[in-house]
Structure formats: structure tokens, C-alpha cells
C-alpha positions as CSV (number, residue, x, y, z in Angstrom):
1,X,0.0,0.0,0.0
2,X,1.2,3.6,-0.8
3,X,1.9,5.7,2.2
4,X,0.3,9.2,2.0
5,X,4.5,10.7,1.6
6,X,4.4,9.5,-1.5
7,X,1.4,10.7,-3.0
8,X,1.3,13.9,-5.0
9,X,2.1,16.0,-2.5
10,X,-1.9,16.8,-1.0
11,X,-2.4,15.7,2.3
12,X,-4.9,12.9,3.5
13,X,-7.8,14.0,5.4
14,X,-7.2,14.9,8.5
15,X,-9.2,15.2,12.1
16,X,-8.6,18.8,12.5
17,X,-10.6,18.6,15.3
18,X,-7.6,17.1,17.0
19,X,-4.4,18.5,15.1
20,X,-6.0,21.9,14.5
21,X,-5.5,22.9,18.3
22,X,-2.2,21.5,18.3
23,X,-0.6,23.0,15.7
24,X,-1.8,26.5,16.5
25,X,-0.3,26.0,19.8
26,X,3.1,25.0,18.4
27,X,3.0,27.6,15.8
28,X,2.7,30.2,19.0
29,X,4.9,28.6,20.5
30,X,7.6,28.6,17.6
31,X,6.9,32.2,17.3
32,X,7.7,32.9,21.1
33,X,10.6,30.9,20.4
34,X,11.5,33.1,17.6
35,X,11.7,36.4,18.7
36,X,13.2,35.3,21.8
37,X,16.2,34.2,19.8
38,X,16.1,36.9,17.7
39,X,18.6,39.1,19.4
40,X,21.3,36.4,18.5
41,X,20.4,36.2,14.5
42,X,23.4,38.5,14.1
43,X,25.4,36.5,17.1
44,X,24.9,33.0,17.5
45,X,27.9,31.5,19.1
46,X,26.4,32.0,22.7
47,X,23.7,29.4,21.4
48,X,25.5,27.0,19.8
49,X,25.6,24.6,22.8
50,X,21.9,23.7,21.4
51,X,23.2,22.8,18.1
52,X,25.6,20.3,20.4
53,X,22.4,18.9,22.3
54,X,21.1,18.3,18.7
55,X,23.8,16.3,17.6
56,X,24.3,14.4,20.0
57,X,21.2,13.0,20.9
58,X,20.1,12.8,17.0
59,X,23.1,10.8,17.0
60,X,22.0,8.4,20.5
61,X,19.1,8.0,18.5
62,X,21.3,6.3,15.3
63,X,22.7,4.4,17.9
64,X,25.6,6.5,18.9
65,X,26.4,6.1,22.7
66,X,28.9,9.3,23.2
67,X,27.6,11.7,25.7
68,X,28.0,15.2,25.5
69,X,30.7,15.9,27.6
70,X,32.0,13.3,25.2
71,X,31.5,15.7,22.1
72,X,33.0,18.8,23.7
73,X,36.0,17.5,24.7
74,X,36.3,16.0,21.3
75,X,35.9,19.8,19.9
76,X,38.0,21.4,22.2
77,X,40.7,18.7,22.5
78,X,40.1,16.0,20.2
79,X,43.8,14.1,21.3
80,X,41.6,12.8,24.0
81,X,39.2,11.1,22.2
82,X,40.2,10.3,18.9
83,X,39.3,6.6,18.9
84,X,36.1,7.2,19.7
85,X,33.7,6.6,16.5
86,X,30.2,7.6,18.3
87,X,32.0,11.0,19.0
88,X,33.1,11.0,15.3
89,X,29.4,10.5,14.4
90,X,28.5,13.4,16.6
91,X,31.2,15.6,15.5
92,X,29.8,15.3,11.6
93,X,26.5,15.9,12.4
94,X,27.5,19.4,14.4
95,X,29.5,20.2,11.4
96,X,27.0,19.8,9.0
97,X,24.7,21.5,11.2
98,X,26.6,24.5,11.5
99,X,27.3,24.1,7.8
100,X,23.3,24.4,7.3
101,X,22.4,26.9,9.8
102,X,25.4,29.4,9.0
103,X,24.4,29.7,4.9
104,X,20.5,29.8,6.0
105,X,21.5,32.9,7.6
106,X,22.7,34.6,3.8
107,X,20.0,32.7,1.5
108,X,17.0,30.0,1.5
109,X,17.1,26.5,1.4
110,X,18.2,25.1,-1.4
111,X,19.8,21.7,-3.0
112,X,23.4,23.1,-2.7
113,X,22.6,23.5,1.2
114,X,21.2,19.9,1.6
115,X,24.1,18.5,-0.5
116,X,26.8,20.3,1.0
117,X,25.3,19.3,4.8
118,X,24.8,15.3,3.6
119,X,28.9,15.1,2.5
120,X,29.7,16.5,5.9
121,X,27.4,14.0,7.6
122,X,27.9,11.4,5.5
123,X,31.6,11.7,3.9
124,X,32.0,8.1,3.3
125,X,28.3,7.7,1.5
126,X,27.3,9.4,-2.3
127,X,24.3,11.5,-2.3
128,X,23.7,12.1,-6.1
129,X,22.9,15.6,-6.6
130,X,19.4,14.7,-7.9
131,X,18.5,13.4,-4.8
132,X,19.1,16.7,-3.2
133,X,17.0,18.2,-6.1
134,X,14.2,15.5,-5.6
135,X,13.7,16.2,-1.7
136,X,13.4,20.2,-2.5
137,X,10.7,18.8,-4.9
138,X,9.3,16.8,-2.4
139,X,8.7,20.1,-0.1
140,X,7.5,22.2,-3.1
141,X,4.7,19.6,-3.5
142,X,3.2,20.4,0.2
143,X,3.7,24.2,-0.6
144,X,0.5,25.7,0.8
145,X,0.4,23.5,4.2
146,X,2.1,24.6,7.4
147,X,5.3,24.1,8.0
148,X,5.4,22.2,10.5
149,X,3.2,19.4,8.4
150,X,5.4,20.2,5.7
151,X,9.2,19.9,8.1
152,X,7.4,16.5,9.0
153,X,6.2,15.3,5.9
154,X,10.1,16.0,4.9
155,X,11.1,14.5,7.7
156,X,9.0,11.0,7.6
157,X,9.4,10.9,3.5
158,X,13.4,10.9,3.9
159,X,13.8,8.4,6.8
160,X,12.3,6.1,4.9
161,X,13.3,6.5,1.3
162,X,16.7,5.4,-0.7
163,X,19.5,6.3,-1.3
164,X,21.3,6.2,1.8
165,X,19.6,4.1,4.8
166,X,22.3,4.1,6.9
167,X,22.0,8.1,7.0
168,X,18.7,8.4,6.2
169,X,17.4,9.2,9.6
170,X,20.3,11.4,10.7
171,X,19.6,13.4,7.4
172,X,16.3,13.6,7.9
173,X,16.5,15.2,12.1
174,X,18.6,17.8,9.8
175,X,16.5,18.1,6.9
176,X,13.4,19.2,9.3
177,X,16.0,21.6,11.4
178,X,17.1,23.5,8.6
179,X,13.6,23.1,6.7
180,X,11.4,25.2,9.9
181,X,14.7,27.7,10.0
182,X,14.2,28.6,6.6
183,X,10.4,28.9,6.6
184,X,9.9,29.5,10.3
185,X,13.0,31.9,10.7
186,X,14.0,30.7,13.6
187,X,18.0,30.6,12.9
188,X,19.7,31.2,16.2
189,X,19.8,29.0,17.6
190,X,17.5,26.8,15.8
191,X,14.7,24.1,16.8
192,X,15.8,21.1,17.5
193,X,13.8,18.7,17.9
194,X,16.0,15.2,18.1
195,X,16.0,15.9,22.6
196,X,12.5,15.3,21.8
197,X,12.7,11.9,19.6
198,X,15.2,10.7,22.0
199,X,13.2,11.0,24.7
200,X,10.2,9.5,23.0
201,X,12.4,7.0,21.2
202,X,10.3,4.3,21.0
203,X,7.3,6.0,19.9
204,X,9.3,7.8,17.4
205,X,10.7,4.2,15.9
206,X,7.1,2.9,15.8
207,X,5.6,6.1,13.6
208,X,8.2,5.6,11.2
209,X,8.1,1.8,10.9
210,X,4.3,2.6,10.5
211,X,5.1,4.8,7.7
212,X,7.5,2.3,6.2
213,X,4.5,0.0,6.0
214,X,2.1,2.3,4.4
215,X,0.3,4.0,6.9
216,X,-1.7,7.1,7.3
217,X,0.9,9.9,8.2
218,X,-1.7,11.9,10.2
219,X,-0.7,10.1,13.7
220,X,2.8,10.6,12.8
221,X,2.2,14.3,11.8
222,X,0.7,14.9,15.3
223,X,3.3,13.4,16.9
224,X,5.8,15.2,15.5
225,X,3.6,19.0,16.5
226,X,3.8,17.9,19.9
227,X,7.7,17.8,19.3
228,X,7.8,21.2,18.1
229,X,5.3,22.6,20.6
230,X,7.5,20.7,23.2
231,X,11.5,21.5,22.0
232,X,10.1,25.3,21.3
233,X,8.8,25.7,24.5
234,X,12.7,24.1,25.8
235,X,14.7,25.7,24.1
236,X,13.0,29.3,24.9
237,X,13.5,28.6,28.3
238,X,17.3,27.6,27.8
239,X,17.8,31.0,26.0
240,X,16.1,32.5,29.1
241,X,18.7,30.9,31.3
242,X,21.4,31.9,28.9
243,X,21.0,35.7,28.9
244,X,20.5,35.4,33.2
245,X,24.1,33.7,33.0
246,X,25.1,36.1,30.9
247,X,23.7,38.7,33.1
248,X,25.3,37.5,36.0
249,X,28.8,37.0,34.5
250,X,29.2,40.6,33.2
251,X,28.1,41.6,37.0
252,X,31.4,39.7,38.3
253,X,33.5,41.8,35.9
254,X,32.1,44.9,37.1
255,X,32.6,43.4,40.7
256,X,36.1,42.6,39.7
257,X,36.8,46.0,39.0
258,X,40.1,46.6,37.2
259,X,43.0,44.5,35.5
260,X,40.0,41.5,34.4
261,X,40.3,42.4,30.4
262,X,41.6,38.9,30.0
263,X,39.0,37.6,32.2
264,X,36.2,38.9,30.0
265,X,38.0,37.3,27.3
266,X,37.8,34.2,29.1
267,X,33.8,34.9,29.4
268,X,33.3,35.4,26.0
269,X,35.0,32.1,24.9
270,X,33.1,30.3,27.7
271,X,29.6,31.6,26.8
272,X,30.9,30.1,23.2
273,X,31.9,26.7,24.1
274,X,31.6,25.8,27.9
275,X,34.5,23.3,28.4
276,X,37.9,24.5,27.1
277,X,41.9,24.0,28.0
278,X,44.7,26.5,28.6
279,X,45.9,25.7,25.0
280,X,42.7,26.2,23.5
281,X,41.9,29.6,25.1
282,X,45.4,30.8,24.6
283,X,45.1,29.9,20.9
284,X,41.7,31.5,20.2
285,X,41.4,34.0,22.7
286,X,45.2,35.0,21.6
287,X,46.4,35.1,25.6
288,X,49.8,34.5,27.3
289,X,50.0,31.5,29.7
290,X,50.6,33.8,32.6
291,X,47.7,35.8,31.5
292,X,45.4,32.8,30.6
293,X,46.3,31.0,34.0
294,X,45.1,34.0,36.2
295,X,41.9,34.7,34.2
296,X,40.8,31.0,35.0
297,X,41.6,31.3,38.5
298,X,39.5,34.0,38.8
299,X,36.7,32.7,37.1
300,X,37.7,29.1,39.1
301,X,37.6,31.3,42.6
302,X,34.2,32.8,41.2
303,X,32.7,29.5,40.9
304,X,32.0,29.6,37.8
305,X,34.3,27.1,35.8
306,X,35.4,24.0,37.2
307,X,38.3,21.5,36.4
308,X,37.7,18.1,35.5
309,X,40.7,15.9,35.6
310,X,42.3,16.5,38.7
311,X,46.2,16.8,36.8
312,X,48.8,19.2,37.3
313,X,48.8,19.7,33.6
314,X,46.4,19.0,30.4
315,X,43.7,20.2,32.7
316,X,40.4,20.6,30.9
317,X,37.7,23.2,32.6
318,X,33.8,23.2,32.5
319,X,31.7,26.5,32.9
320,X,29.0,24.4,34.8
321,X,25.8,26.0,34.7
322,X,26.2,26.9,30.8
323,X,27.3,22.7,30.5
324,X,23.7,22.3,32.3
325,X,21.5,24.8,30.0
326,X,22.3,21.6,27.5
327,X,21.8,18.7,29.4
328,X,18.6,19.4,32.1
329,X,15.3,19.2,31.5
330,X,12.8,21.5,32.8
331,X,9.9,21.4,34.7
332,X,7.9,23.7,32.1
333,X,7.9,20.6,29.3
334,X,5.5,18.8,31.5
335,X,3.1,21.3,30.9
């Protein structure tokens, strides 16, 4: 039996009576989410520790057992890890990520975008150009709905389809990201909604099995709202939490008064990536090692960083409650 994805692009009848409600309710809350985040359209490295929750639990999802901690210590320092292929996976799917969302941010969605993004994920695998072509064609047939049906309609017709199953759903997490920041504009930092599938993994497995097999898309379709009414709802929050750290960091510079230059320096790389070394913040933040030392002892005496290993050299540190605006969940999803 033909599933509905592959028809000629209508959709099947649907109780609106159920997903009506719902998807107005997402689309609100997409929109909250939206101007929220528009203050970092022209900034986004402070939110780029969302594109990291993104990867790695899309990556969890395709198996993938690295944890997060895992995939920024890879980044920073990738010496420590290098054997480790989950992290790998991880790594190329935050690269092609950032690939997708940095050129949404100068132009539209287009094949060149999705082909460029599927050799990053996927160096090893050949995605023919066509097949970039054919899923653009794929959302032009649904032009009209919302796009949130559409972004799961994307989403559900690529997890399932040829030419590369061992990508495929990967691909498709990504195709729906980069498909609601282009028609959504919501582009810093994104929505992401692979926290959600993970979570809900075995309901997520079942709709597209379902889909696989033929089936109705409209249960899928609703399921996949509720994702974007939940991550949107998430990740507002997070940015919330964010600009409070951010807040309260710039207040211990003032408190520090004098000589902290290099300290702020240190802030501005932490707010971009929360776990760094000496090394790596005297490369990009362009410090001395006298000068890099004493900036992370004040933020160390501050509370704010922590470090991990316990050596007298190679230490790695962790700004803590930035590490945490990635990894808790908040009490606001239950509603």
C-alpha cells in the first residue's frame, strides 16, 4: 500500500478537530521561540551549545552512545578522544549542522545547502545531486500547508526513502531543522527537535516503521507538533537561562573592577563553548600563559568554571551552569 509521503504531495484527510489545536499551539509557540532568539540572529555562538544537544542526541538516537561531555571535549581537545567513533558521528553531524544553519543565515534552502550538509554528515556515503533536487521537490509539492506538516512530511518521507539508509534518519533530524529555520525563521539558535525523539524514542521508531509500511501519516504528523510545541517551549527557556548567566557573569566583571580584560575574554569564549583547555583559550582567545592561567583562577575562585581531571597539567575546565543549559530538562515541558 502507498503511504500518503508519497502521494502527489496533497495531504490525506485529517481530524482537524484534533491537530488543528495542536498545531496552532506549536506555531505560537515557535513564534515565542522566535523572537526570543532573535537578538542572536546577528550572534549566535552564545547558542551554539543547542546545536551540540542536537547532535548528539540525534546521534544516540542512530545508535551512537557518546555523551555530551564526550563531544565537547572531542571539539576542544580532540587528542583525547580520537578513537572514539560515536564522537566521530556526533562531531559530523555538528559540522553539518553548522554548515546548514550558517548559509540559512545569507540565503534560502536550497539543494546546494542539503548536498553540502549530507557530504559533511555522511563523507564516506554518495548522495547524487538529484537526490538533493528531488527532496526540495518533495517540499515544493506540500507548498501551501504549514510548515510544521510540511518539516514532518520532509522528515518521515526521507527516513524512509533510498538512497542512503544508513544516513537516512540522521539526514532527515537535519532536513526538518534547517527546513522550519528557513520557513519559520528561527535561525539562532534553531529548533531542535532530536531531545525530543530521543526522549520518546520508541514511539518515534514505531511512527516511522508505521510509515514504512504504508500508513496514514496523520498520527505521525501529530506526533511530530507535539515535538515542536515541546522543543520550542525548551529551548525558549534555555535561551532564558542563557541571557540570566550572561547577566550575572558581566556583573562579576564589574565586581572585579580593574585588570579583568583577559577575564572577559575568558567569558566570552566560555559563553561560546563551555568546556575548554589552557591551550585552546590561549590559541583563540590570543592570551599568554601567565595571562590565561590567572583569568581562570578567577573565574575558578568565582565559581564559575570547574576543572575536570584533577592533573597538574592537560587540565580541561567546564563553565558548569552553561554545561547544564544543555543537558537538564525543565519542569515547564510537563506542561
Amino acid at each position: 500500500m502507498e503511504s500518503g509521503l508519497h502521494s502527489n504531495g496533497a495531504l490525506p484527510s485529517l481530524n482537524w478537530n484534533v491537530l488543528g489545536g495542536p498545531l496552532a499551539i506549536a506555531d505560537q509557540c515557535m513564534e515565542t521561540l522566535r523572537a526570543v532568539s532573535l537578538q542572536f540572529l546577528h550572534h549566535p555562538h552564545p547558542t551554539r551549545r543547542f546545536l551540540y544537544r542536537e547532535s548528539v542526541s540525534s546521534c544516540r538516537l542512530a545508535g551512537s552512545k557518546a555523551t555530551l561531555l564526550d563531544l565537547l571535549c572531542y571539539e576542544e581537545a580532540p587528542e583525547f578522544l580520537a578513537t572514539n567513533s560515536g564522537v566521530r558521528e556526533q562531531s559530523r553531524y555538528l559540522a553539518a549542522l553548522d554548515t546548514g544553519m550558517e548559509r540559512l543565515r545569507h540565503g534560502a534552502l536550497d539543494p546546494g545547502i542539503i548536498q553540502e550538509c549530507f557530504e559533511q554528515l555522511c563523507p564516506e556515503a554518495n548522495l547524487p545531486p538529484v537526490a538533493a533536487e528531488q527532496i526540495m521537490h518533495h517540499a515544493v509539492r506540500t507548498e501551501g500547508q504549514h510548515p510544521l506538516l510540511q518539516a514532518g512530511l520532509l522528515h518521515g518521507h526521507f527516513a524512509i526513502a533510498e538512497p542512503c539508509p544508513v544516513a537516512n534518519d540522521r539526514m532527515a533530524r537535519l532536513l526538518s531543522t534547517l527546513f522550519l529555520a528557513d520557513r519559520k525563521g528561527i535561525k539562532a539558535p534553531g529548533l531542535f527537535l532530536s531531545p525530543f525523539f530521543e526522549k520518546h524514542a520508541e514511539t518515534y521508531g514505531r511512527h516511522l516503521r508505521s510509515l514504512a509500511e504504508g500508513a496514514d501519516p496523520a498520527d505521525w504528523l501529530a506526533f511530530f507538533v507535539e515535538g515542536a510545541r515541546h522543543q520550542a517551549v525548551d529551548t525558549t527557556h534555555r535561551i532564558q537561562a542563557l541571557l540570566g548567566l550572561m547577566d550575572r557573569y558581566r556583573a562579576i566583571m564589574v565586581r572585579q573592577g580593574k585588570g579583568t580584560r583577559s577575564a572577559f575574554k575568558v567569558m566570552e569564549h566560555l559563553v561560546n563553548v563551555p568546556l575548554f583547555t589552557a591551550r585552546t583559550l590561549m590559541e583563540k582567545a590570543g592570551m599568554s600563559a601567565p595571562t590565561a592561567q590567572r583569568s581562570i583562577r578567577i573565574w575558578t575562585e568565582e565559581g564559575v568554571i570547574q576543572e575536570l581531571t584533577g592533573h597538574r597539567s592537560g587540565r580541561i575546565y567546564l563553565a558548569t551552569d552553561l554545561f547544564r543549559l544543555a543537558t537538564e530538562e525543565w519542569q515547564a515541558n510537563a506542561a
